[in-house]
Structures are given as structure tokens and as C-alpha cells.
C-alpha positions as CSV (number, residue, x, y, z in Angstrom):
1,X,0.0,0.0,0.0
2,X,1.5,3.6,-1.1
3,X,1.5,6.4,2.1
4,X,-0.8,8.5,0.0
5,X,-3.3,5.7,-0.1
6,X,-2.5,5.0,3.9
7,X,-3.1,8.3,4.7
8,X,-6.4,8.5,3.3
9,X,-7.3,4.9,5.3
10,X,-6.3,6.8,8.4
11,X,-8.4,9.8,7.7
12,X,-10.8,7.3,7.2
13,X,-10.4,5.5,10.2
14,X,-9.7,8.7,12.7
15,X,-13.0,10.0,11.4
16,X,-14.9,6.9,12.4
17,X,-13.3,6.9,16.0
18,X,-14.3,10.2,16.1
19,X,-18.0,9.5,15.8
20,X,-17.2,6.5,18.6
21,X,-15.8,8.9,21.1
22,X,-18.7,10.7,22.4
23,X,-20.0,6.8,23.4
24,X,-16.8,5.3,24.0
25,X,-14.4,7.8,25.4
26,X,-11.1,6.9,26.0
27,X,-8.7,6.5,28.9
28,X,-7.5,10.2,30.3
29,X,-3.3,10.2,29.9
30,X,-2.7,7.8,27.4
31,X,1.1,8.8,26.7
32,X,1.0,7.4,22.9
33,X,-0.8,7.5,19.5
34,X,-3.7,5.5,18.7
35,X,-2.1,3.2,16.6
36,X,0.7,3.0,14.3
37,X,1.5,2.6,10.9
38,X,4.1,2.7,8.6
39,X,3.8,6.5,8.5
40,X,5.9,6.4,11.8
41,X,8.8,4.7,11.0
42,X,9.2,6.1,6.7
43,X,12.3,7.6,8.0
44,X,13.8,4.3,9.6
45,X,16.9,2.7,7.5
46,X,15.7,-1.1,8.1
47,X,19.8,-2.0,7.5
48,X,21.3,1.4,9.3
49,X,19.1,1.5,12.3
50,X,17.6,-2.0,13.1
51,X,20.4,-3.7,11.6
52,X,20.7,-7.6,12.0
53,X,21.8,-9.0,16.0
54,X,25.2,-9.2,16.7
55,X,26.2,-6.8,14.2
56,X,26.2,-2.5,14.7
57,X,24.1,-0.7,16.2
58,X,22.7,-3.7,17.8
59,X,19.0,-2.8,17.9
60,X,18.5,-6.3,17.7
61,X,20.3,-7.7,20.2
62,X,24.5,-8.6,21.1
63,X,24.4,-11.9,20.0
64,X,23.4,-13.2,16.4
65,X,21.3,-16.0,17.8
66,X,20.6,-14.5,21.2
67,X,18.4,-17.2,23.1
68,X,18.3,-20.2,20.4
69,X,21.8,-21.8,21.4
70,X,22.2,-20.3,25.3
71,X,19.2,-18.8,27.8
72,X,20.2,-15.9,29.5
73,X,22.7,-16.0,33.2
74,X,19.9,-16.2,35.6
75,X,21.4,-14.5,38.6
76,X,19.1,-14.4,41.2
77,X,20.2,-11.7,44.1
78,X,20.2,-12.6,47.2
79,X,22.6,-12.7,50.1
80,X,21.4,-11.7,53.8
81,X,22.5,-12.8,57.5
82,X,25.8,-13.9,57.8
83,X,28.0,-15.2,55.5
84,X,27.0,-18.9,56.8
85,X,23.6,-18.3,56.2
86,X,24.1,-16.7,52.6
87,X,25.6,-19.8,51.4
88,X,23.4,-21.8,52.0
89,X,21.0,-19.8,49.9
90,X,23.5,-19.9,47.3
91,X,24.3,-23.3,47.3
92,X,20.0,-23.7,47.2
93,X,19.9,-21.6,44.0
94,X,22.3,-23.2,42.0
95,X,21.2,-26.5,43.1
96,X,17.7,-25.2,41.9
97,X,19.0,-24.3,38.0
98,X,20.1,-21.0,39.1
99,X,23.1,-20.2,36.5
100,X,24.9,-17.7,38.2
101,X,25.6,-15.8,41.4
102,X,24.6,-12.2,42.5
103,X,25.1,-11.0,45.9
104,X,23.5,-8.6,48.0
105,X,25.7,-7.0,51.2
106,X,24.6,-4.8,54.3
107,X,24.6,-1.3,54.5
108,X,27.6,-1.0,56.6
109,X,29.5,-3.7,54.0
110,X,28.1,-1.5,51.0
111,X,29.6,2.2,53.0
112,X,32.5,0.4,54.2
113,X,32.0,-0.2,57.6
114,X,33.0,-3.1,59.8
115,X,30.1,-4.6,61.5
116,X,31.6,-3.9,65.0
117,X,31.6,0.2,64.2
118,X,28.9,2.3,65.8
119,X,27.8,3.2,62.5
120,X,26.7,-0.4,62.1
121,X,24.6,-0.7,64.5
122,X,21.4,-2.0,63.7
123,X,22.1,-2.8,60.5
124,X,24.4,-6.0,60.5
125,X,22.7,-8.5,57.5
126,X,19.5,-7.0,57.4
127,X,19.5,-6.1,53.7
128,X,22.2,-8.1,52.4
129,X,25.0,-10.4,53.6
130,X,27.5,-8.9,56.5
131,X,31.5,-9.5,55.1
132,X,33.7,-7.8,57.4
133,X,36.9,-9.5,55.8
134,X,38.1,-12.3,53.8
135,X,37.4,-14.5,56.7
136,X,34.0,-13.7,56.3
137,X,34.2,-14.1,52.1
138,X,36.1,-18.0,52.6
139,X,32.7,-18.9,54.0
140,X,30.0,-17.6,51.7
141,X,31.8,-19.4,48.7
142,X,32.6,-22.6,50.9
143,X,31.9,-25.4,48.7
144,X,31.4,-23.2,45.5
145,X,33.5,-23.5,42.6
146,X,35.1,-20.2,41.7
147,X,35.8,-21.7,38.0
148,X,32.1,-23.1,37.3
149,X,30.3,-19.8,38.6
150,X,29.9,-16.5,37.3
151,X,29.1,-13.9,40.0
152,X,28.0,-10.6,40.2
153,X,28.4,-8.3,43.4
154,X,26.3,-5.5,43.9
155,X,29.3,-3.2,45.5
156,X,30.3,0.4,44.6
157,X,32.3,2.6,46.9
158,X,34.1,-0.3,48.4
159,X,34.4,-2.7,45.0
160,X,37.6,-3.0,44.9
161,X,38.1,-4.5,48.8
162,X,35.3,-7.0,47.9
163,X,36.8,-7.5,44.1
164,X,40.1,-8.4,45.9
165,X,38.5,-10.1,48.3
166,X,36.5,-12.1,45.6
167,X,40.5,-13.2,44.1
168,X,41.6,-13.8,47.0
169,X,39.4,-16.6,48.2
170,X,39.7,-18.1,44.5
171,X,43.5,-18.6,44.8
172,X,43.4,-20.1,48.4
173,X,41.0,-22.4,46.4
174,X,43.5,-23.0,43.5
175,X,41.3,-21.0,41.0
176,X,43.4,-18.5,39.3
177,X,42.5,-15.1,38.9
178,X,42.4,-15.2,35.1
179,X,39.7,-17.9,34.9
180,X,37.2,-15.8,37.0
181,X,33.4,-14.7,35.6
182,X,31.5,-11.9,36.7
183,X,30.8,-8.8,37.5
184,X,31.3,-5.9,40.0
185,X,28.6,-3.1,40.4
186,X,31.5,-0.7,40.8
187,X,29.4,2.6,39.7
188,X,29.7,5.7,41.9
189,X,28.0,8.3,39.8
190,X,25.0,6.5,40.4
191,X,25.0,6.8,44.2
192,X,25.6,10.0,43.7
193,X,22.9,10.9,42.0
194,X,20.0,8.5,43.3
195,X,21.0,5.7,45.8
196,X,23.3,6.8,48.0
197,X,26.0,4.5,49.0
198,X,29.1,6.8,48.7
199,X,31.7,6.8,50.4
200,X,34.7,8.6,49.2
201,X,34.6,12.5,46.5
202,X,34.3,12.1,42.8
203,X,37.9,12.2,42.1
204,X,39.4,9.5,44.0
205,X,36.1,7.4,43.2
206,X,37.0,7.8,39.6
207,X,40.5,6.8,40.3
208,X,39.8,3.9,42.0
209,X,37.5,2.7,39.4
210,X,40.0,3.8,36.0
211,X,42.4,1.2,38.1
212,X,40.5,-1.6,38.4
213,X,39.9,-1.4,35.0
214,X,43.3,-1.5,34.6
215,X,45.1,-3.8,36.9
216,X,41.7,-6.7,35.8
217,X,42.4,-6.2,31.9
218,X,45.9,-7.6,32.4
219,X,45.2,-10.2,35.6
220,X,41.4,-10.7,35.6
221,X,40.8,-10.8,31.7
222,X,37.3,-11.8,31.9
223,X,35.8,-10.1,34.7
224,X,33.2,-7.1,33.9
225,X,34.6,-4.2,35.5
226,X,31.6,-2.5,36.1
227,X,28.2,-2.7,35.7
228,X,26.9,1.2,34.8
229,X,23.7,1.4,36.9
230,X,20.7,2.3,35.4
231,X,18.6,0.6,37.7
232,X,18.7,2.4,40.8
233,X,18.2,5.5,38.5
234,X,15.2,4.1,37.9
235,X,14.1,2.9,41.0
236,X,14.5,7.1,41.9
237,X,11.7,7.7,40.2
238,X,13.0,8.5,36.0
239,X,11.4,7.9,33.3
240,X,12.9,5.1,31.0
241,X,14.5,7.9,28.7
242,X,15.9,9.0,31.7
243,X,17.3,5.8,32.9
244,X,19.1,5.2,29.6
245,X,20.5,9.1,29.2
246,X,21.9,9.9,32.6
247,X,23.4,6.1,33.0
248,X,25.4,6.1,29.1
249,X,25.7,9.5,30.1
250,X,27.5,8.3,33.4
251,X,29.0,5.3,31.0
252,X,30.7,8.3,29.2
253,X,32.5,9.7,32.4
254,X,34.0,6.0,33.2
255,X,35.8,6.1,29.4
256,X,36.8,9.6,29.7
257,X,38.4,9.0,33.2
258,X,40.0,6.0,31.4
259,X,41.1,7.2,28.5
260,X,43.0,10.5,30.5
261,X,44.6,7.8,32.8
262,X,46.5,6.1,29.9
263,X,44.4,3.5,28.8
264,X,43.2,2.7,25.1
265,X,39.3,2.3,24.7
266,X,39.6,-1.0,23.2
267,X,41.2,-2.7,26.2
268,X,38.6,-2.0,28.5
269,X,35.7,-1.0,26.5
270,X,34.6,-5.0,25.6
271,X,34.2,-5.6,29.7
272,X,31.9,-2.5,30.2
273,X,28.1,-3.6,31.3
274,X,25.2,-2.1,32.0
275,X,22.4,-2.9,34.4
276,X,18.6,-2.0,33.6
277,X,15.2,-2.3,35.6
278,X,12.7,-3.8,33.6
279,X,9.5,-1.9,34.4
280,X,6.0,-2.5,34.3
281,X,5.1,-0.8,30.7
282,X,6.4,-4.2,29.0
283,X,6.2,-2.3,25.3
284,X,7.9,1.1,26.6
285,X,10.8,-1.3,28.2
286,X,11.3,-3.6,24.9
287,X,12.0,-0.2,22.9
288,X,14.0,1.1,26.2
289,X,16.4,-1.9,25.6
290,X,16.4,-2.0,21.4
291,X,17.2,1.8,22.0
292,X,20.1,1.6,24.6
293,X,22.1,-0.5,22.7
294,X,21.7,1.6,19.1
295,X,22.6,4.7,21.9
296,X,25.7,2.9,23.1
297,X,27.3,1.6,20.2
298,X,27.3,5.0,18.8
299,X,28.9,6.7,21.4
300,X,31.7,4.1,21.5
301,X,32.2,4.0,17.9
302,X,31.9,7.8,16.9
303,X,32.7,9.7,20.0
304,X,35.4,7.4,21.1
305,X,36.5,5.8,18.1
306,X,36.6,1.9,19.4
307,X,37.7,-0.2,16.9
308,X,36.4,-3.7,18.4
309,X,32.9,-4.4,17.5
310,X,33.2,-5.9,20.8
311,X,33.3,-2.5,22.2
312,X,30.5,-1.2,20.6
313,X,27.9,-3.6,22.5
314,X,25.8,-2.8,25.3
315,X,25.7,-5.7,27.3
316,X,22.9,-5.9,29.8
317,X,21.9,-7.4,33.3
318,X,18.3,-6.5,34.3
319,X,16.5,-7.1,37.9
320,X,12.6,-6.8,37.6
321,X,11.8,-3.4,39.2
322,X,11.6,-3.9,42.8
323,X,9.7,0.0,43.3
324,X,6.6,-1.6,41.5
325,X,6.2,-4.5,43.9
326,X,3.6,-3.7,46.6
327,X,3.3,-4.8,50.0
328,X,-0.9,-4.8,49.4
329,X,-1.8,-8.0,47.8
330,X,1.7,-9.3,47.5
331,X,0.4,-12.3,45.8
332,X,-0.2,-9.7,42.5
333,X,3.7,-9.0,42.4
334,X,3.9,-12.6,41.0
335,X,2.1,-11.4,37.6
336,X,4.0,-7.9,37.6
337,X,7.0,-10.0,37.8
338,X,6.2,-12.4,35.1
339,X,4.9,-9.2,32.3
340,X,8.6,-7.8,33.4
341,X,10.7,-10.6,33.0
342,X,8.7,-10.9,29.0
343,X,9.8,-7.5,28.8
344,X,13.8,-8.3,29.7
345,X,13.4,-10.7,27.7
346,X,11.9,-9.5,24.3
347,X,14.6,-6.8,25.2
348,X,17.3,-9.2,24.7
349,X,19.1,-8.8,28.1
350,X,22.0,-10.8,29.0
351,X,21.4,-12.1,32.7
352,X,18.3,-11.7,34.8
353,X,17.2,-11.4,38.8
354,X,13.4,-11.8,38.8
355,X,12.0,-10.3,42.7
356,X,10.1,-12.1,44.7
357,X,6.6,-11.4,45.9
358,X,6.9,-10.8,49.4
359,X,10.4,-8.0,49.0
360,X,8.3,-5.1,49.4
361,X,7.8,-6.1,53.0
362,X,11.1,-8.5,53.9
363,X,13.3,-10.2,52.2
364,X,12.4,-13.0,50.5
365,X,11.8,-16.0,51.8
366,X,13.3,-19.5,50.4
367,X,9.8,-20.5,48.7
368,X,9.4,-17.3,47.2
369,X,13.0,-17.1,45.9
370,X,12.0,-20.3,44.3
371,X,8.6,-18.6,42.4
372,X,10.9,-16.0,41.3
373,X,13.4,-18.3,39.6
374,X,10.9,-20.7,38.2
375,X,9.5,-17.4,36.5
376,X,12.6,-16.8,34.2
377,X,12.5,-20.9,33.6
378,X,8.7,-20.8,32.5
379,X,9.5,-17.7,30.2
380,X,13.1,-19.5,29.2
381,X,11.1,-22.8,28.1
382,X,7.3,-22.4,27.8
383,X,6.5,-18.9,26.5
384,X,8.1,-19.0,23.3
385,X,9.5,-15.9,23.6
386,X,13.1,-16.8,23.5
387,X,12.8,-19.0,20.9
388,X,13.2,-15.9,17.7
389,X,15.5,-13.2,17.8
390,X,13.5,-9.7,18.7
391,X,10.7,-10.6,18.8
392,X,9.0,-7.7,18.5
393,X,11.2,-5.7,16.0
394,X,9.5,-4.2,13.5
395,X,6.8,-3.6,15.0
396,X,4.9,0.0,13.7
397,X,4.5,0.9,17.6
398,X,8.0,-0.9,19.0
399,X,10.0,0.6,16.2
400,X,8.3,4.3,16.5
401,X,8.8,4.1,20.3
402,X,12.5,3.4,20.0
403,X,13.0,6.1,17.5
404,X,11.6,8.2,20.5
405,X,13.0,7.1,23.5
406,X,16.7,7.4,21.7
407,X,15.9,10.9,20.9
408,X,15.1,11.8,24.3
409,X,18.3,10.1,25.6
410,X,20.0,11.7,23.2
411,X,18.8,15.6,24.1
412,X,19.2,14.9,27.8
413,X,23.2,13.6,26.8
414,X,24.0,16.6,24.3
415,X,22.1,18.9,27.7
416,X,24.4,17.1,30.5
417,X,27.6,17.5,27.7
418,X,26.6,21.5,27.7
419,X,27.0,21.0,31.5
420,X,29.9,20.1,31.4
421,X,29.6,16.0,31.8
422,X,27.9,13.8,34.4
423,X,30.0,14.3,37.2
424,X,29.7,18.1,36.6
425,X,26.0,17.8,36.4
426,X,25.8,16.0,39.6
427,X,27.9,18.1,41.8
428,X,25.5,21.1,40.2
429,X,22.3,19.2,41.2
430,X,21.0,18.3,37.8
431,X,20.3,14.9,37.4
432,X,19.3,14.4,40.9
433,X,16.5,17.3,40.2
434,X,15.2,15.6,36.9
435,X,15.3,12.3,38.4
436,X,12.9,14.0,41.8
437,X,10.9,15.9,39.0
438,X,9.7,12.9,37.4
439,X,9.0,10.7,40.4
440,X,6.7,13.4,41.9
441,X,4.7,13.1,39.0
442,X,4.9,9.6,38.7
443,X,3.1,9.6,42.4
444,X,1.0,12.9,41.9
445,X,-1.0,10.5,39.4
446,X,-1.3,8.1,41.7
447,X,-2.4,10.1,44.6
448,X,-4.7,11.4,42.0
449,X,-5.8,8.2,40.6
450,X,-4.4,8.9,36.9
451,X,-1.9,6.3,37.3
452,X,-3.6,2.8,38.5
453,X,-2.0,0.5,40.4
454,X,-3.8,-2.7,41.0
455,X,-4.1,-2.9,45.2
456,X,-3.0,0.1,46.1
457,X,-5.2,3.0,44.6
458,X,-7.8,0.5,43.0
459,X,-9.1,-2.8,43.6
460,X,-8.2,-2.9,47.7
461,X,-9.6,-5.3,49.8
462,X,-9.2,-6.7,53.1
463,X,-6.0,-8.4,54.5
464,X,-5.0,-10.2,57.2
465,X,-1.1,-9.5,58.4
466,X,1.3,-11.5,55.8
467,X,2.6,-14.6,57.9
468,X,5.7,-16.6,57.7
469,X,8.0,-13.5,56.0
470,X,11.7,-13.7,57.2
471,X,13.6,-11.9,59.3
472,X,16.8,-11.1,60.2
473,X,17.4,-11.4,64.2
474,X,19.9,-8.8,65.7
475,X,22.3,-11.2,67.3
476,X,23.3,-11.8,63.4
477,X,25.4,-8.4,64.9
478,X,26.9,-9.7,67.6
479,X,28.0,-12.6,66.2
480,X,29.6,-10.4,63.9
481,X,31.5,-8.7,66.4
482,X,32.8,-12.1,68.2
483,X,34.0,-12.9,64.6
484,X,35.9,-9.8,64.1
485,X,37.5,-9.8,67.7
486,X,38.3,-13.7,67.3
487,X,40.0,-12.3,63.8
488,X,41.9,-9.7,65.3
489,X,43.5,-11.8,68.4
490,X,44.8,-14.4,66.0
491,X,45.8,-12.5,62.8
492,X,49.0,-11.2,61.9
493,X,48.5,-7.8,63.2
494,X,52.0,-6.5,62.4
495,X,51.4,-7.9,58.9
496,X,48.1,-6.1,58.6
497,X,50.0,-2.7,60.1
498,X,52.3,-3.1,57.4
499,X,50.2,-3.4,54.6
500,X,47.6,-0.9,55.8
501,X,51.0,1.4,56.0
502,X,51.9,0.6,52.1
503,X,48.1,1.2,51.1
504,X,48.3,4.7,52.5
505,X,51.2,5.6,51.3
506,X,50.2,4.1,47.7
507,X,46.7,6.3,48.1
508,X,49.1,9.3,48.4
509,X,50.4,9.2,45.3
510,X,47.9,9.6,41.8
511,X,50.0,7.4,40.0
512,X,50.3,4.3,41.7
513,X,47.6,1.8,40.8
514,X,45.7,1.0,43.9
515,X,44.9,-2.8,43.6
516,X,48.1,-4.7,44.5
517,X,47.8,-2.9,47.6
518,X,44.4,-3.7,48.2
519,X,44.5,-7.1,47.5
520,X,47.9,-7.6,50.1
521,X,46.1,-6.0,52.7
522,X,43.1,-8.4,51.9
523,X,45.2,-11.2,52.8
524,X,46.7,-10.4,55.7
525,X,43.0,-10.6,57.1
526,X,42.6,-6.9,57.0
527,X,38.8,-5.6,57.6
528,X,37.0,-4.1,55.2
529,X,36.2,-1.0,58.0
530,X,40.4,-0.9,58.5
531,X,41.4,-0.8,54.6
532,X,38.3,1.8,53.6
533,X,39.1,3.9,56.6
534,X,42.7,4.2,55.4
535,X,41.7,5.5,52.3
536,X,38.7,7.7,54.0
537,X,42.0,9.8,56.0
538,X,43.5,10.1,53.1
539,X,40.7,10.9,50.8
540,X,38.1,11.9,52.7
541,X,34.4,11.5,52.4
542,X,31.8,13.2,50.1
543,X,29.6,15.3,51.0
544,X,26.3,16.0,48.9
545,X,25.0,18.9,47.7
546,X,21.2,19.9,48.5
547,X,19.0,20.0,45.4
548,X,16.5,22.5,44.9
């Protein structure tokens, strides 16, 4: 059919609907157009701009067979308790299909606090696993094999104490450091801007993470090196253009920090990930995904000139959005979880942590864990949808909204460049302020009843308290503190002094590459609280700046 003869069909049609209207009036705040046609994607270079997968820009998808020959890593996070207790649950998942790791630490372990520190208190496994040192790391891989598994760590400020702490415990187990999968979270900005878990300014954060890119591209070859965050982003309250902009935006800051410290863009650039929520709007997140990757590829390839295709991809790891769970009817997170995981996966994402219905009350329990993995295996090898390639590409509607959401990400990127960069546009406020706008109006509709959510603003009933949920009992604290003091009567402490000595001297000097130092002090039994504190008196701790 020619567009001229199209458009007169949709003249047609738009005419009929509006006779329908005054009977049938439609939904108030319907973000989209009615439908779609070919009219909305003339412009679109079917070769150029969807391309084929596994070849550039990567609409499509990293791999030219995605799904067909290998499902994607399903990581499921957990981690809580102690380190005993944490490996068991490991030990349960990957006993129950799960094909890779992905832990979750305590606040103190995540702000680089020992568990015996007044700041701690309180806090000691209650939202993730408690590691005070590598004592604490031997026994939440006891019995795992380092070689087999590929694990992910959700750690920023402190990454590289638990990175080191990670190689550490695979050598005393005869795994070299070379044969070790996975990934470290490792992304500052982010906490900056929208989760918090800072520790040290913007410079030295940079310069710790530029040299664990370098010191793991010569020693830890296949490791991920960070995992730029659009998740928490997201979990702030952004829109999915949001999400995409402000973390490839953030992606940029990482190369540009490693590219003034010495290093060539094609030696890192192929262990760069990204990590995405997958939101309820299944459609909106399938072009969220087609569109980062087109985003990604050409900001490696034509702003930074990488020469490996291999650094042109945008490899993803996605967690189902844990801010759209609801503690009302918790049962109902079941099906939000299910349309999300569809939407990861028509997206094409590379590893996958489904949530669990009860998390917006406790962490999960066992059976619950178990619903949320058996999720990703029902989509994996019942739904179909991993059986083509993108599904949904070209799709009137999936191909227009990826047009759209790229262009937004790319006006808020060319805005934060005027800035002056992401790290410039976080110490002014701006990304933080975008991100606030957007979830005020996100729960302004809500409160208003514009935006729906099953439960909550419609469709309540009564409920009786939810039984059985778990909980983490304080003397998981104390324990932790007869652990540390047991550690420090039998360690080497004039060993630890030593290295802690060499580490602050090291930290003194911009040049020196800070992991060799790390990584001694890690196995001399140092604490996690003694080696960050070091580099807290010698680079002090950030302090935010209020937003308006």
C-alpha cells in the first residue's frame, strides 16, 4: 500500500473513531498515539538503524542467535544474615537451575563499615550479607566453585576491597585469577545521583574505578569491570529515557576517566556492562532496551573511536523493578513479575534477577525465591519468547517508540555535555533534580488516581497480616562482632600494620595503581572497615550537595 493511499485509510479511520468517542471515550493520559503505521517509521533505514543482531548498532540484540543456542545468566540476588547463612542460599539456588551468582551485602559492607563500628549498629545482615573480611568471604563461597560460577556483586564505593577479596578466596582455592566470571557493580556516579551508597569525593572514586579497569584487563581478563547502573536510576523515580540518558551518560564519564589515565578504549571497552530495571510498561521497556544499545554503540564507535565491535555492545543485566512490587496483595507481584521478565526478555538482556513477591515487606523468603526463579525458567522454556530473535522488532509501535526514546536520551546527553559531563552535572544538582521531578509526578497520578496500580489505589480489599515472612534477628550483629574480635586476636596484626601502612602511602600518590595494595592487605586478614578507613583519612568522604 502507497502512504498516500495509507493516509487516506487513516483519515478514514480517525473519522470513524471520532464518531465512537462521544459513546466510548477513552482512557485520560494515554502517553501514545492510537495506533501506528508505517507512516511512523518512513524515516527508519531497516539496515542502518535496526540492523541484523550481533552486528552494529545492535538494535536487535548482542548476539546473532541471542536465546536459540544459550538462555540468559539467571542470577538471582540474594545474600542476607551472615555469611553462613548466605551460602546456603546460594548453594540452594544453583542446586535449583540457578546459572549464576549475585550478591547482595549490608549497608555498613556496602559504606565500608565493619560490622563492629557504631555506625553499624542495627544494620548488620538485614538487607544483604554482613563481610567484614576475607574470613567472612572464605565462607560464603565454601563449597562453591570459583571456576564453574559467574558472580556478580552489587558493591560500589568499596568494590575493589570486595573484588580483591573475591580473588583472594579463589587462589586459596587454586582457581586463578584469570579464569574468574562476573561482575562488580563498581558505579559511583549513580550513588551520587540517586542511591546513596558513597563513600569517598568524585575524584578519588573515579581513580579507583579507571584502576580496576586496569590492573583486571591484564590479571582478571574476563571479569566485567563495572556494571553502569541504570537501575537504581530508575528505582528514583526516572522515566525510561531518563534511565538510559543519565546512565550512558555516566557510561561516558567511566571512558573519559579511562582514556586520561593512559588506557586505550579497546582494552577495557569490551568488559563495560550495563544494568537496567525492567518496568511495568512491558512495550515502553522492549524499545528502552532495542534503543540503549543503538545509543551505546554510537557513542563508542563515533565519539570514542573503538575499533572492536566488541566495544561497541551494550551488554545488559536487568532485575525486575523492585519499586513496583507492593506490599498490598503481594500475591499480584507474581504477575507484575512475570509481564517484566517478558519485557527483559523480548529486550534481549543478557542475565536476569526476577524479585520475589513478598520483598516489598522482607526479604524473600526461600519459597518465594524459588517462584521467582521458576519465573525466568517458565518464560526460558514455555513462553516462546526466546525461541526468535527480537521478537518484536518491526513492530509499527515498537520501532516508533525506540526512535523516541533514543531521541530523548540523546537531548538529555547533548544537555548534561553542555554541562559540562555527568559528574559536573551531579555536583551542580542536575540529574538528581530531573530524576525528583519525574517521580513526583509519577506519584502525583497516583495520589490522583491517573496512574492505576492494582491494590493500592484500586481494587483494595481486606487483609489479614502476611505470615511466615523472614527476618533477620539482631544477634546476626553480635555474632559479627565475636568474629571480628576472634580475627583480630589471631591475625598477623604487624602484617596487617604493614600493609595498611603501604596502602596509604600508595593512596598518596595519583599514579600508583591502587589494587596490588588492596588485594595484600586483603590477605593479611585486614577488615573491610580498616582498609576503607585508610583511604577515608587520606581521601576523605563526600559530602552531597542539597538540590532545589
Amino acid at each position: 500500500m502507497s502512504n498516500e493511499t495509507l493516509k487516506t485509510k487513516l483519515a478514514e479511520y480517525n473519522a470513524k473513531v471520532e464518531k465512537s468517542l462521544a459513546k466510548f471515550p477513552e482512557r485520560k493520559n494515554l502517553a501514545h498515539n492510537r495506533i501506528y503505521t508505517q507512516l511512523d517509521v518512513e524515516a527508519l533505514d531497516t539496515v542502518n538503524d535496526i540492523g541484523f543482531p550481533g552486528e552494529y548498532p545492535f538494535t536487535r540484540g548482542v548476539q546473532p542467535t541471542m536465546y536459540r543456542g544459550r538462555f540468559w545468566t539467571m542470577r538471582m540476588y540474594a545474600g542476607f544474615s551472615t555469611a553462613e547463612e548466605s551460602n546456603k542460599r546460594y548453594r540452594y539456588l544453583l542446586e535449583s537451575g540457578g546459572t549464576g551468582l549475585s550478591c547482595a551485602f549490608d549497608l555498613p559492607t556496602q559504606i565500608g563499615y565493619d560490622s563492629d563500628d557504631q555506625m553499624a549498629e542495627g544494620e548488620v545482615g538485614k538487607v544483604g550479607v554482613a563481610i567484614d573480611s576475607l574470613a567472612d568471604m572464605e565462607i560464603l563461597f565454601d563449597s562453591i566453585d570459583l571456576s564453574k560460577v559467574s558472580t556478580s556483586m552489587t558493591i560500589n564505593a568499596p568494590a575493589s576491597v570486595l573484588l580483591a577479596m573475591y580473588i583472594a578466596v579463589a587462589e586459596k582455592n587454586g582457581v586463578s585469577a584469570d579464569k574468574l566470571r562476573g561482575t562488580i557493580q563498581n558505579d559511583i556516579l549513580k550513588e551520587y545521583a540517586a542511591r546513596g551508597t558513597y563513600i569517598f569525593p568524585p575524584k578519588p572514586s573515579m581513580r579507583l574505578i579507571t584502576n580496576i579497569f586496569e590492573y583486571c584487563s591484564t590479571n582478571v581478563p574476563q571479569w566485567n569491570t563495572i556494571s553502569i547502573s541504570g537501575y537504581h536510576i530508575r528505582e528514583a523515580g526516572s522515566t525510561a529515557s531518563q534511565e538510559i540518558a543519565f546512565t550512558i551518560a555516566d557510561g561516558i564519564a567511566y571512558v573519559d576517566a579511562a582514556i586520561k589515565a593512559g588506557l586505550n578504549v579497546d582494552d577495557f571497552a569490551g568488559r563495560l556492562s550495563f544494568f537496567w530495571n525492567a518496568h511495568n510498561n512491558v512495550l515502553e521497556e522492549v524499545a528502552k532496551f532495542r534503543a540503549s544499545r543503538r545509543v551505546w554503540a554510537k557513542v563508542m564507535k563515533e565519539r570514542f573511536g573503538a575499533q572492536k565491535p566488541k566495544s561497541w555492545m551494550l551488554r545488559v543485566h536487568t532485575q525486575t523493578a523492585g519499586s513496583m512490587l507492593t506490599a498490598q496483595q503481594p500475591e499480584n507481584n507474581i504477575v507484575r513479575v512475570a509481564l517484566q521478565t517478558a519485557a527483559a526478555v523480548m529486550g534481549g538482556t543478557q542475565s536476569l534477577h526476577t524479585n520475589s513477591k513478598d520483598e516489598a515487606l522482607a526479604l524473600p523468603t526461600e519459597d518465594s525465591v524459588r517462584v521467582a526463579l521458576r519465573t525466568q525458567q517458565i518464560v526460558a522454556y514455555e513462553s516462546g519468547l526466546a525461541d526468535v530473535v527480537d521478537p518484536l522488532g518491526g513492530s509499527y509501535y515498537v520501532e516508533a517508540l525506540t526512535n523516541q526514546i533514543e531521541q530523548e536520551a540523546w537531548d538529555y546527553i547533548k544537555k548534561i555535555d553542555d554541562i559540562g559531563g555527568a559528574v559536573v552535572a551531579i555536583e551542580q544538582g542536575y540529574i538528581q533534580k530531573e530524576i525528583q521531578d519525574s517521580a513526583y509526578k509519577w506519584q502525583m497520578e497516583v495520589e490522583k488516581g491517573d496512574r492505576i496500580i492494582v491494590g493500592v489505589n484500586k481494587f483494595q480489599i481486606e487483609e489479614k497480616p502476611v505470615e511466615g515472612l523472614l527476618r533477620v534477628d539482631a544477634s546476626v550483629g553480635e555474632l559479627q562482632k565475636k568474629k571480628l574480635a576472634d580475627l583480630r586476636a589471631k591475625r598477623d596484626n604487624a602484617a596487617v600494620t604493614k600493609a595498611l601502612g603501604d596502602l596509604r602511602k600508595a593512596c598518596q600518590d595519583d599514579n600508583v595503581n591502587l589494587m596490588p595494595f588492596i588485594l595484600d592487605a586483603v590477605k593479611t586478614y585486614a577488615t573491610l572497615g580498616e582498609i576503607c578507613g585508610v583511604m577515608r583519612e587520606v581521601f576523605g568522604e563526600y559530602q552531597p550537595h542539597a538540590t532545589l
